[in-house]
C-alpha positions, 0 to 999 in steps of 0.5 A: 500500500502506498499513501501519499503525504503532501510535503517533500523529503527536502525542500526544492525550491530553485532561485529563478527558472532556467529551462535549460537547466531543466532539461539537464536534470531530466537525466537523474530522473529519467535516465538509466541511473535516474531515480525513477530507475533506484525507485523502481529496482528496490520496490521490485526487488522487494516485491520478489523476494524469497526472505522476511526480515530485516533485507525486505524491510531495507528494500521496501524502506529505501525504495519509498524514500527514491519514489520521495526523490522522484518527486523532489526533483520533479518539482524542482523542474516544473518550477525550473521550467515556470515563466520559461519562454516559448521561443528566443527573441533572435528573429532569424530563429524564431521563425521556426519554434523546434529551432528556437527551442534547440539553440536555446538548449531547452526540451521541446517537449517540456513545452509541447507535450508536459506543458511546462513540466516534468517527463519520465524521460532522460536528458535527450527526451529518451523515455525511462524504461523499465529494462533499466532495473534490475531485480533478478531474485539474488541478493548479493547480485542484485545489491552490487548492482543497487551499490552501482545505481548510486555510484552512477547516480551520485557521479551524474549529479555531482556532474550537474551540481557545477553546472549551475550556480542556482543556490536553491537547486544546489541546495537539494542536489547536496542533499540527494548526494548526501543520500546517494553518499548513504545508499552507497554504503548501505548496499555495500553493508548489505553486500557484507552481512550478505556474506558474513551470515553465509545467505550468499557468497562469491562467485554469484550464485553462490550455491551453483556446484562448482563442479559444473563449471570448468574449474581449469579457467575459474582464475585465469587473466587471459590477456586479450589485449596488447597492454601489457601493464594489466599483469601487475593487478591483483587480479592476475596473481594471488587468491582470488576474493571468493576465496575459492582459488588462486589468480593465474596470468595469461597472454591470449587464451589456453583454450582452442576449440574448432570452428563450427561447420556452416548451419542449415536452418529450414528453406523457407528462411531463405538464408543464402548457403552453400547449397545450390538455390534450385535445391533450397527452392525444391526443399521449401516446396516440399516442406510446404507440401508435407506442412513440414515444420 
């Protein structure tokens, strides 16, 4: 159940509009690593969990907070886009209002679509998309990548805290990076007791049979590239994090395996190959005649 108080989390309040900047701050609403994005990864990751306790409760907690953030910031860019212009003054360009709208940097779209205000898109007007979450069901995976989301998002809007000098947007974006700070840490904790409690471990799944897997290339660097520098990481020698095996260095693969002979899909796919086309038309035909899958 979701109940909705009319007040914010923090206040959003800018000194004066500025439609362009407007159109910058769409980027950590709508973008892959906006907060519609965070909002709507913890609520389903919350929703499709298999365990009760304290790992639903952060995911459900966290996740209403983001959807508060959702509408700071859109808040923070109808008032942004107040009072904003519908063209520029410049009569060589104003004849023309996408132009007008494109050099004076603004969404045109703001304008002719959300009639002064916020869109569930990114920066470029790209609409949000819901292949952006991630909510695969493990948490360790799934909170690595929740540990991701904020260190994207915090870097766009440390980005955008220096590309203005309005005190009021600045003011909100210290607060949402104080928070992105938190999450960051938070999902890193998780991470940990994850581990420590034995829930999950590395490699992700952590109860896949390692049997199955092809132990001799588990550890191994295998330099695909002509750098040479990559062979000093840690990743090339010594234990390797899960703990389970010992890095190993390689230049270019250990493993060669023949190159697969030509497919033949059905006829009627009317891909070229190798065989004659007289051949491949009288297979159609007969495929067809026999109602030959």
């Amino acid at each position: 159940m979701f109940f909705h108080k009319q007040e914010l989390q923090y206040k959003a309040t800018p000194d004066k509009p500025d439609a362009v900047y407007a159109r910058k701050l769409q980027e950590v609403l709508g973008g892959q690593y906006g907060e519609i994005t965070v909002a709507m990864q913890y609520s389903f990751q919350a929703w499709n969990i298999h365990i009760p306790g304290k790992y639903k409760d952060l995911l459900f907690g966290i996740g209403a907070e983001e959807f508060g953030h959702v509408e700071m910031l859109a808040k923070m860019i109808a008032q942004l886009l107040e009072k904003s212009p519908l063209g520029i003054t410049d009569e060589a360009v104003q004849s023309d209002p996408t132009v007008a709208a494109v050099v004076g940097g603004t969404d045109v779209q703001h304008a002719i679509v959300a009639g002064a205000g916020a869109r569930p898109v990114d920066s470029n007007s790209n609409p949000w998309q819901g292949s952006y979450i991630t909510a695969s069901g493990n948490l360790l995976a799934d909170f690595m990548a929740n540990a991701n989301a904020e260190m994207q998002g915090r870097t766009q809007v440390a980005r955008l805290y220096h590309m203005t000098d309005d005190h009021g947007v600045r003011d909100m974006l210290s607060f949402l990076l104080a928070r992105d700070t938190m999450h960051q840490n938070q999902w890193l904790a998780a991470v940990g007791e994850l581990q420590e409690e034995g829930a999950e471990s590395l490699p992700v799944p952590g109860n896949f049979p390692l049997n199955k897997e092809n132990r001799a290339v588990s550890y191994q660097y295998l330099n695909f590239s002509d750098g040479p520098a990559a062979a000093e990481g840690s990743w090339a020698s010594g234990p390797a994090p899960d703990g389970k095996g010992e890095f190993t260095y390689h230049e270019g693969p250990t493993t060669t395996a023949p190159m697969p002979g030509p497919t033949h899909v059905d006829a009627r796919f009317y891909g070229t190959t190798e065989l004659p086309n007289i051949v491949e038309k009288a297979a159609g035909a007969v495929q067809d005649k026999l109602k030959k899958e």
